[in-house]
N, C-alpha and C positions, 0 to 999 in steps of 0.2 A: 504494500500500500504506500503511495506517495503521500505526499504535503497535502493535498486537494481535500477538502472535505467528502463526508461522502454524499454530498447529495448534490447531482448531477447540474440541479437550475442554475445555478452562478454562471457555468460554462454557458449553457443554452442562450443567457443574456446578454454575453459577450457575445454571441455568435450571429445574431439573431438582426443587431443593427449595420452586421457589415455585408449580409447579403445585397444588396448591391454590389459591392466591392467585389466579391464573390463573383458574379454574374460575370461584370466587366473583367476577370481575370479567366473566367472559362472564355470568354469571347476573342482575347487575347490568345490561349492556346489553341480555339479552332481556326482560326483564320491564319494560324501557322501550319500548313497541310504537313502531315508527317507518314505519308505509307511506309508501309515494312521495307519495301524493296529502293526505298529513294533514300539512300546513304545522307546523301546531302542535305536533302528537305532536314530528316529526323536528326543531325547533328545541331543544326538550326535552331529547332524546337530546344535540344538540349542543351543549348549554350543561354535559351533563354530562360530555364526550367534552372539549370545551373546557378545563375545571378539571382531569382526570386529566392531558392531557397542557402544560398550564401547571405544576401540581407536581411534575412530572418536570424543568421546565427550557425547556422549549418558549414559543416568543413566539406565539400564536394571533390570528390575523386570521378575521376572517366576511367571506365575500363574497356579501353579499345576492341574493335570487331575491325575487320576488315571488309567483311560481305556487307551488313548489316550498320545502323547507326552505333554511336558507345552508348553504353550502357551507364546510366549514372548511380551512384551511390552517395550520399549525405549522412554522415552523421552529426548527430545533435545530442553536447555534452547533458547529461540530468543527475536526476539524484543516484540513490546504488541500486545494485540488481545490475541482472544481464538487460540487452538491450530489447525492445519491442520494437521487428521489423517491420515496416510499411510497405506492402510490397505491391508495384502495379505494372504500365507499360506506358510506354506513348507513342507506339506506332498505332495505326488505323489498317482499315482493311480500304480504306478509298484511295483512287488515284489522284498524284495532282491535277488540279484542274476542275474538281468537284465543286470546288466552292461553288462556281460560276452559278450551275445548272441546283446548286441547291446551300445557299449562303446562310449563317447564322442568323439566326432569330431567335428574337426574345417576345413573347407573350406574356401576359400577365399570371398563366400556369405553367407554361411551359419556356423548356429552352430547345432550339431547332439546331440541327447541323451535322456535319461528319464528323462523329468523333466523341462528341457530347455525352454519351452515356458512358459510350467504352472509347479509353474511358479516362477523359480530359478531367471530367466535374471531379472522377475521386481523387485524382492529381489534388484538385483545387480545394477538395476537401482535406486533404493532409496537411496543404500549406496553414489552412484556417485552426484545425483542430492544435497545432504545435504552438499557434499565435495565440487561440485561447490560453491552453494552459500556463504559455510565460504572462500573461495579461492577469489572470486568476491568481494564480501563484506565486508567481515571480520568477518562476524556474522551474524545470521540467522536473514529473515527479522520481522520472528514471531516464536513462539513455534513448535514444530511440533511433531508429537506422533507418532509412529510408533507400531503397533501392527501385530506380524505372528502369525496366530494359526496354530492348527497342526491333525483339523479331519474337513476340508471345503470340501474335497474330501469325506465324506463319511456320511456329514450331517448337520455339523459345532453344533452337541448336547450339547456336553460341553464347547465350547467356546463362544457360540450366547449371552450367560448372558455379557461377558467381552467386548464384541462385540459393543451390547448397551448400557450399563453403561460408556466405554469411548467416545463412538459415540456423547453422549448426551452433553460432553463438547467439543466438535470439532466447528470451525466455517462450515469447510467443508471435506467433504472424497473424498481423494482419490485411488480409488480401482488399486493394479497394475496386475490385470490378464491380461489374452492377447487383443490386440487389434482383434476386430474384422473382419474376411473377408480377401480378396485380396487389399482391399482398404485399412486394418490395421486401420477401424474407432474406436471412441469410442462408448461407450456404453452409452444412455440416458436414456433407458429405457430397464427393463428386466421381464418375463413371474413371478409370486408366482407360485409353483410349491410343489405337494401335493401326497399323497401316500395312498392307501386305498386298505386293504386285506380284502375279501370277501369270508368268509367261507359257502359253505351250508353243511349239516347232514342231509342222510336221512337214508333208510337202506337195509344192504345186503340180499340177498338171492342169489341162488344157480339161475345162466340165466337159465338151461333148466328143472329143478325141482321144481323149486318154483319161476318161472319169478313173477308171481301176487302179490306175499308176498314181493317185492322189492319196495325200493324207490329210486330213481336213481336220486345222488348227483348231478354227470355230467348231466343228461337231465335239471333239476334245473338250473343248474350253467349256461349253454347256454341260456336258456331262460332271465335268469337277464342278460347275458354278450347283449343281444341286447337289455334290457333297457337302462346298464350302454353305449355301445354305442351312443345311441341317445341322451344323454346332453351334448355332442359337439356342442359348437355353434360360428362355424367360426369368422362369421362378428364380434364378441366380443371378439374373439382371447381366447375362453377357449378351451382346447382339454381335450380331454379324450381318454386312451388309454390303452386299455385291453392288458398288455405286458407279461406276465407272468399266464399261465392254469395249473392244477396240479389236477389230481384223479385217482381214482381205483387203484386196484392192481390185476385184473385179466378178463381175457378178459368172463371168462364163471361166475362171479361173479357182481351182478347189484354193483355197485360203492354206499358206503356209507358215503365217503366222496371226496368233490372236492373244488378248494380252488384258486382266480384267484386276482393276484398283480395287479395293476392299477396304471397309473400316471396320473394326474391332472396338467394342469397348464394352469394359470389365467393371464389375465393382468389389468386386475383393483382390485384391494384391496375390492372394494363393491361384488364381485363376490363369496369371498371366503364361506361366511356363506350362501349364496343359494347355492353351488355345495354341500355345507356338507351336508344341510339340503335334499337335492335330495338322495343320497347316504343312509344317514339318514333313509329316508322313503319306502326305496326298502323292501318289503313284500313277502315272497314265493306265487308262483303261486302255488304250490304244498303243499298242506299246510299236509302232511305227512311228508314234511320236515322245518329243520330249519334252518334261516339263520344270520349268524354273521357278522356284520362289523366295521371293527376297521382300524386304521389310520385319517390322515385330513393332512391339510394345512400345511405344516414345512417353507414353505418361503414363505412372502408377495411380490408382488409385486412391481419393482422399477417402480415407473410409471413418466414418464417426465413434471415433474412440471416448472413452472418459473422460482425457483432457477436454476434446472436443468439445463432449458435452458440458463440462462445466466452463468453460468459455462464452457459452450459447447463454448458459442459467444468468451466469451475470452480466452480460447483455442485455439478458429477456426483464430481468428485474431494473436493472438502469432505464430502459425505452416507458417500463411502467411509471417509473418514476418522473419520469419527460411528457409523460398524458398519454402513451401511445401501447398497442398489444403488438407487442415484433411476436414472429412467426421463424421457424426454421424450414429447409426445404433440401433436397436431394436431387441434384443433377446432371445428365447425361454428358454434358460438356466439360472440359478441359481446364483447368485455368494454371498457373504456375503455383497455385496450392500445393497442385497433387504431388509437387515435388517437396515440399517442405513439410507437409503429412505425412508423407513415404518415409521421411527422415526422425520419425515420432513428434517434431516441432508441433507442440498445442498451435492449430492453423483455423481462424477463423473467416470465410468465402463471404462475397457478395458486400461489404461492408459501405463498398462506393454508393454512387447515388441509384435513384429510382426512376423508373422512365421504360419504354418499351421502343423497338424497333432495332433494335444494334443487329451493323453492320446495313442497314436496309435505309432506302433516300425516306422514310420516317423516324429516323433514330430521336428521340427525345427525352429531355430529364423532366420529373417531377419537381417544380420553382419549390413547393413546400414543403416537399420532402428535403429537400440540401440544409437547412441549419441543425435543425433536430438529428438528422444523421451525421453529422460533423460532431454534435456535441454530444453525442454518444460513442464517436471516437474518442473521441479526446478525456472521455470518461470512463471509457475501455484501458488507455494510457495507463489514466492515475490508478486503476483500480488493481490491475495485475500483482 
């Protein structure tokens, strides 16, 4: 327990008249375009994410990418105890040039734009939640770390080392992507989520001159796609999902090669080396042809542990005290949780703002959800 009192309103007060300020600093991050893949745009962004949270107090390290933008890190001196990570991104799934065809907007509920939900506002919620606390108190009630990376949209490859290695000194994580649902819950628990491309090789010939002389890639490829089918198994919350089919190149030509994407995802951690191993084991029916399979597992599963839960209880109890019923929730997607979960890090999902549409030209935050969800950060903080 920090300096802070325990009752959450002091925070809420501070927080409460700077939403404006707020507003205008999400407006400032989206109109800074930052896709995954635009090196340059997202260094941009962090040079200026950089300077706001150094003038707060923060000592800012870049941990360079080469593919990808750097990845930043901040730490901020507080009281004792290990540190409480912040952990988000600030790449987008939009390309430059989005603004154009769909510019930030502010409404009197809402905030409009690329980026805005996922997830610029909980950026801007972190900044606000560290500003309450030194406002409140005078000083942070513990250390607190703040880490953005800058490819979570497209796989999190080069940042998931930095990811773990700071994860590993945290007491606890707090993830700011969006809240989940109409109900804006958190996130206790989320799906490991896996990727496996499935080549088969057989060989061409001429369909009405030499039909016999062919091995037909595509007939191959169907026939394993209702193996890969069949290791869905509900009740345990694994799917499997043949999303992506690819072959031939000519309708009078047997197909000599075909080649079919696959997503996997798991919610128990024990799960993940039997799906490979199924995968693994798939053998041509056809055995004129051959078959390759490459990919596995990229995210383990955040699975809702005890810590977990008791993260959630004193959340659930803080929000009551702010006039509000939070809700928990369980979900199919990804986030860079699952890697600080995997690592037993007490990891609490969805903490950023509320809003629906992410990744889609309706992405939007809820204007009245942003203070009360800041000041339950920042009472999250003192409260660990």
């Amino acid at each position: 327990m920090g300096s802070m009192p325990s009752d959450p309103r002091p925070l809420m007060r501070a927080i409460e008249p700077r939403l404006p300020e707020m507003i205008a600093t999400v407006r400032e991050l989206v109109e800074i375009e930052s896709p995954s893949f635009s090196k340059a745009a997202v260094d941009k962004l962090g040079r200026v994410l950089a300077s706001r949270f150094e003038a707060q107090g923060g000592r800012v390290r870049f941990h360079r990418a080469v593919k990808f933008g750097d990845h930043i890190q901040v730490d901020f001196a507080g009281g004792r105890g290990r540190p409480v990570m912040l952990l988000g991104h600030h790449d987008t799934v939009y390309d430059e040039g989005t603004l154009h065809s769909m510019p930030f907007r502010a409404t009197r509920d809402r905030l409009f734009g690329p980026g805005t939900l996922d997830m610029k506002t909980g950026i801007v919620m972190m900044m606000f939640a560290i500003r309450a606390l030194n406002e409140t108190a005078g000083a942070l009630p513990r250390p607190v770390l703040v880490l953005l990376n800058t490819d979570e949209e497209v796989g999190s490859e080069s940042s998931r080392p930095t990811t773990e290695k700071l994860a590993r000194k945290a007491e606890a994580v707090f993830v700011l992507e969006p809240a989940q649902g109409p109900q804006a819950a958190l996130k206790t628990a989320r799906k490991g989520v896996g990727d496996f491309h499935v080549k088969v090789t057989g060989r061409a010939a001429h369909s009405g001159v030499d039909f016999q002389e062919g091995q037909s890639a595509i007939l191959e490829l169907a026939r394993q796609i209702e193996r890969i089918a069949g290791f869905t198994e509900l009740k345990r919350g694994l799917t499997v999902n043949v999303g992506v089919v690819r072959g031939g190149t000519r309708t009078n030509v047997v197909a000599a090669e075909a080649v079919a994407d696959v997503d996997v995802r798991i919610s128990k951690a024990q799960d993940a080396a039997r799906i490979e191993k199924k995968f693994r084991s798939l053998r041509p029916l056809n055995r004129q042809c051959q078959l390759e399979i490459r990919g596995g597992l990229n995210r383990p599963p955040m699975e809702r542990t005890r810590a977990v839960a008791a993260l959630f209880a004193s959340a659930k109890n803080i929000a009551a005290e702010l006039g509000w019923r939070l809700e928990e929730a369980s979900t199919g997607g990804g986030s860079d949780g699952n890697f600080t979960a995997a690592l037993g890090v007490p990891t609490l999902d969805g903490m950023g703002a509320a809003g629906e549409g992410a990744h889609s030209r309706d992405e939007s935050v809820v204007v009245a959800e942003v203070p009360r969800r800041t000041a339950l950060l920042a009472a999250m903080i003192s409260h660990l």
